[in-house]
C-alpha positions in Angstrom: 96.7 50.2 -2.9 99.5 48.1 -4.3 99.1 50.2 -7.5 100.0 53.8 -6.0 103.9 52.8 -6.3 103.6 53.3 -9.6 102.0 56.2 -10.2 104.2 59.0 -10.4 106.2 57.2 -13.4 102.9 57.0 -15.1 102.2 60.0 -14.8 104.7 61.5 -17.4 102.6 59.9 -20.1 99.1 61.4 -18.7 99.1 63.7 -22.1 98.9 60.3 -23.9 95.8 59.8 -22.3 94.4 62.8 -24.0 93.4 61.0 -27.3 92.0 58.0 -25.5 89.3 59.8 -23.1 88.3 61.5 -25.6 85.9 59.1 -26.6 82.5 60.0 -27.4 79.3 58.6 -29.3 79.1 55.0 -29.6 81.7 52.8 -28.8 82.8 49.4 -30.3 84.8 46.4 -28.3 86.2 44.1 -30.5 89.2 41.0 -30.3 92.3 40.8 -31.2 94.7 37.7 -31.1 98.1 36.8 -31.2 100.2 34.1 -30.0 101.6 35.5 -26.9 98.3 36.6 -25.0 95.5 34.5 -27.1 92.0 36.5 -27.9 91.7 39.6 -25.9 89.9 43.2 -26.3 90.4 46.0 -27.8 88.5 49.0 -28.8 87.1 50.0 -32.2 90.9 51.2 -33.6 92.1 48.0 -31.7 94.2 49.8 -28.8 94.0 47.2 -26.2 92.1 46.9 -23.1 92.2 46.2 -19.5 91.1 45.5 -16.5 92.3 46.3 -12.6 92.2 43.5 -10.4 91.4 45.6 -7.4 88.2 46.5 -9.3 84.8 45.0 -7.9 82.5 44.2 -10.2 80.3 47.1 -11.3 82.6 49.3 -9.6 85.5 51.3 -10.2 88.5 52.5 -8.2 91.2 53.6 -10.6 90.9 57.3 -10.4 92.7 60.7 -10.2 96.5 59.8 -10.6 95.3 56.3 -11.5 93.2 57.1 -13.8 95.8 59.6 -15.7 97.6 56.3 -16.1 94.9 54.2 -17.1 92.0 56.1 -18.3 88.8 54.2 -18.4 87.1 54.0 -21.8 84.3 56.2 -21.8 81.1 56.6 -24.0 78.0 58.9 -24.1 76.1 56.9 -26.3 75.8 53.1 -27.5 78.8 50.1 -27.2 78.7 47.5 -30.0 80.0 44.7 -30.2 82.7 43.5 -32.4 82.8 39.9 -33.8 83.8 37.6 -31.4 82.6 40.2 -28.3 79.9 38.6 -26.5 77.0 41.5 -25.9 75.6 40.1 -23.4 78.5 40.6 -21.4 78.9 44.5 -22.4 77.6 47.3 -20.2 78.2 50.5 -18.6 78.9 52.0 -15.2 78.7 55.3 -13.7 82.1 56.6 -12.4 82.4 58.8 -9.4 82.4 62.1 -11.5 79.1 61.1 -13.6 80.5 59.5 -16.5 79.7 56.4 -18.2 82.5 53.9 -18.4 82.3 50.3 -20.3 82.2 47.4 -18.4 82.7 43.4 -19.7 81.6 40.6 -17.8 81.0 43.5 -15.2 84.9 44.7 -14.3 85.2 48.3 -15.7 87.8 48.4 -18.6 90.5 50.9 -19.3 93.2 51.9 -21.3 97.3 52.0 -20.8 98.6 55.6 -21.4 101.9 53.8 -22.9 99.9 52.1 -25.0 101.0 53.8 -28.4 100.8 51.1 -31.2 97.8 48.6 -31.6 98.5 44.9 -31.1 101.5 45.6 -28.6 99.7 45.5 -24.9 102.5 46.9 -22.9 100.5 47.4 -19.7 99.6 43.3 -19.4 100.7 42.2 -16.1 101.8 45.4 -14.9 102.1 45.6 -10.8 100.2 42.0 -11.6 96.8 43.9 -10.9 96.5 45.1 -14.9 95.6 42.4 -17.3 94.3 42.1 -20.5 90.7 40.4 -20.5 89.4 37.8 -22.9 86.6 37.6 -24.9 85.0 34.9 -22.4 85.0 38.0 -19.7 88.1 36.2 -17.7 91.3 38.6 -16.6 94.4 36.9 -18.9 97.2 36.3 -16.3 100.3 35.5 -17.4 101.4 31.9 -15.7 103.8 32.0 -13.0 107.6 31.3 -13.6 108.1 27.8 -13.0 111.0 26.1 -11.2 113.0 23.6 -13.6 112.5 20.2 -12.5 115.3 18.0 -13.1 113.8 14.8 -15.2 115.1 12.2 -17.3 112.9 11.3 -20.7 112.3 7.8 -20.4 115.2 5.7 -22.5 112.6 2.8 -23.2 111.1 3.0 -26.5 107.3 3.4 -27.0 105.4 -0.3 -28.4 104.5 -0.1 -31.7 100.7 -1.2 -30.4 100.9 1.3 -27.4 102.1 4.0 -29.9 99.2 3.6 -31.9 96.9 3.5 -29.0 98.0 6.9 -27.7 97.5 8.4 -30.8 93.9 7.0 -31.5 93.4 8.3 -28.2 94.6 11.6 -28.7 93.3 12.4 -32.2 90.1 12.4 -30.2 91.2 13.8 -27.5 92.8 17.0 -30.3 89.3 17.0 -31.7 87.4 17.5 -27.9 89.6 19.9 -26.2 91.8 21.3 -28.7 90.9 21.9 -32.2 88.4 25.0 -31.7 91.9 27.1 -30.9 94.3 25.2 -32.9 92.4 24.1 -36.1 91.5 20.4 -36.8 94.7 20.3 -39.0 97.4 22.2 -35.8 97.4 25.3 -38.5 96.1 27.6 -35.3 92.8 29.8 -35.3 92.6 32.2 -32.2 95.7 29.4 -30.7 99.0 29.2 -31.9 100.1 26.3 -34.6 101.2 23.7 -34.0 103.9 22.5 -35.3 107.5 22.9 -35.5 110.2 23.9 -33.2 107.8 24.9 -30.4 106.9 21.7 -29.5 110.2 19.9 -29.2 111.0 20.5 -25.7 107.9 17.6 -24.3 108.5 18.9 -20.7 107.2 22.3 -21.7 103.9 21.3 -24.3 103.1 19.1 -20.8 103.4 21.4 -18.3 101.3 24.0 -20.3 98.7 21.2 -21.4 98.8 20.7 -17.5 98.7 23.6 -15.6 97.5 25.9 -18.6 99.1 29.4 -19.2 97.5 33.2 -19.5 95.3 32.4 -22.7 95.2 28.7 -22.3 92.7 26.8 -19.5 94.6 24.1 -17.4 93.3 20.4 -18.4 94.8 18.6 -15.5 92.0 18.1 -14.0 90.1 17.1 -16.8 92.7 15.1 -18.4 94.9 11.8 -16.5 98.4 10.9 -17.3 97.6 8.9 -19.8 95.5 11.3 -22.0 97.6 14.0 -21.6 100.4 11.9 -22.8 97.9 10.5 -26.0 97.3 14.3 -26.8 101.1 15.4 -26.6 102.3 12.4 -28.8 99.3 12.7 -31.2 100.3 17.0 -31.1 104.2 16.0 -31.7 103.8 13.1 -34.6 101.1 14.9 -36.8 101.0 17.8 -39.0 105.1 16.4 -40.4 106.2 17.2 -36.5 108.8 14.0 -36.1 108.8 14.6 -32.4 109.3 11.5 -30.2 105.8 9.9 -28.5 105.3 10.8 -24.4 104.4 8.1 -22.6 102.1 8.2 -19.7 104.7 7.6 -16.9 106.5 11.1 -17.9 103.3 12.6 -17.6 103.3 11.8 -13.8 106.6 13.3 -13.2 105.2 16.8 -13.4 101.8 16.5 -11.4 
């Protein structure tokens, strides 16, 4: 198991665990968000949660040493859902030695025994089989590096008509896909905001709009070159962002 490499470093912080599996009574999942990892869960004092990609569903295989490391979280009674946790998607499994271990979207979840301070989810991406797990049930994993492709930003300026055209196009576009994470005005809900410095490199806000990243689904297969480039001009000229337009032929340099 590509995990057991791991686990005699681990173990030194098997007394943290100590606090954690000593969950009892109900239990409550909750969300928490930030701009790094998106929406992800927690537990009721919003210590983060994970799960182990060599899991099945309904099934558990992180224990002894493992599960020193990463103990499961455990209840003997109820699990509640926090606001934005969907219940339906909550429920419990029986672990080899009896007890009774939450599961989301089926995939047992667990705690990281370095895990010390709410909000900062050191284990994500560890060994890439631990991830953090979104509210929609999904495992969050972090995008992979990407080689720099060497591209020259088109010289010709944008047409005053095609200009407006692409942002028509993507105000809509904003509204469809985007605004439920972002906020209508780019001020950012459960997404980052919009606006500033982050957005000034274009070959990064199209690449991401692209191929997605570990909190944010890929739309290049929903969107074509040219509404992907009406969305990152509309993103880049609104909200006071002065960022030059994208036209639809840079687009097609990085599918």
């Amino acid at each position: 198991m590509r995990i057991r490499a791991a686990f005699g470093v681990f173990v030194l912080f098997a007394s943290l665990s100590t606090t954690v599996l000593a969950q009892s009574g109900a239990v409550t999942v909750n969300v928490a968000n930030d701009a790094t990892h998106g929406s992800y869960l927690v537990d009721g004092e919003g210590t983060p949660l994970y799960v182990f990609a060599d899991d099945a569903e309904g099934q558990s295989t992180c224990t002894g040493a493992c599960a020193e490391a990463w103990p499961p979280l455990l209840t003997d009674g109820e699990v509640a859902a926090g606001p934005g946790v969907a219940a339906s998607l909550l429920s419990t499994i029986e672990r080899p030695d009896g007890s009774q271990q939450v599961a989301y979207s089926g995939m047992p979840l667990y705690y990281f025994a370095r895990d010390t301070v709410a909000g900062d989810p050191t284990g994500q991406g560890v060994n890439d089989v631990w991830f953090l797990v979104s509210n929609y049930g999904t495992a969050i994993v972090p995008p992979e590096p990407e080689e720099p492709v060497e591209t020259e930003a088109s010289d010709e300026p944008i047409e005053p008509m095609m200009l407006s055209q692409l942002q028509s196009e993507g105000n809509a576009l904003y509204a469809q896909h985007c605004a439920a994470c972002h906020g209508s005005n780019g001020a950012g809900v459960s997404g980052p905001p919009l606006d500033g410095g982050e957005l000034s490199d274009d070959r990064s806000v199209i690449r991401q709009i692209l191929r997605g990243s570990g909190h944010m689904p890929a739309f290049g297969s929903v969107l074509d070159d040219f509404d992907v480039a009406a969305v990152v001009t509309y993103i880049r000229t609104s909200w006071g962002n002065g960022f030059r337009p994208v036209a639809e032929e840079e687009v097609a340099n990085y599918r």
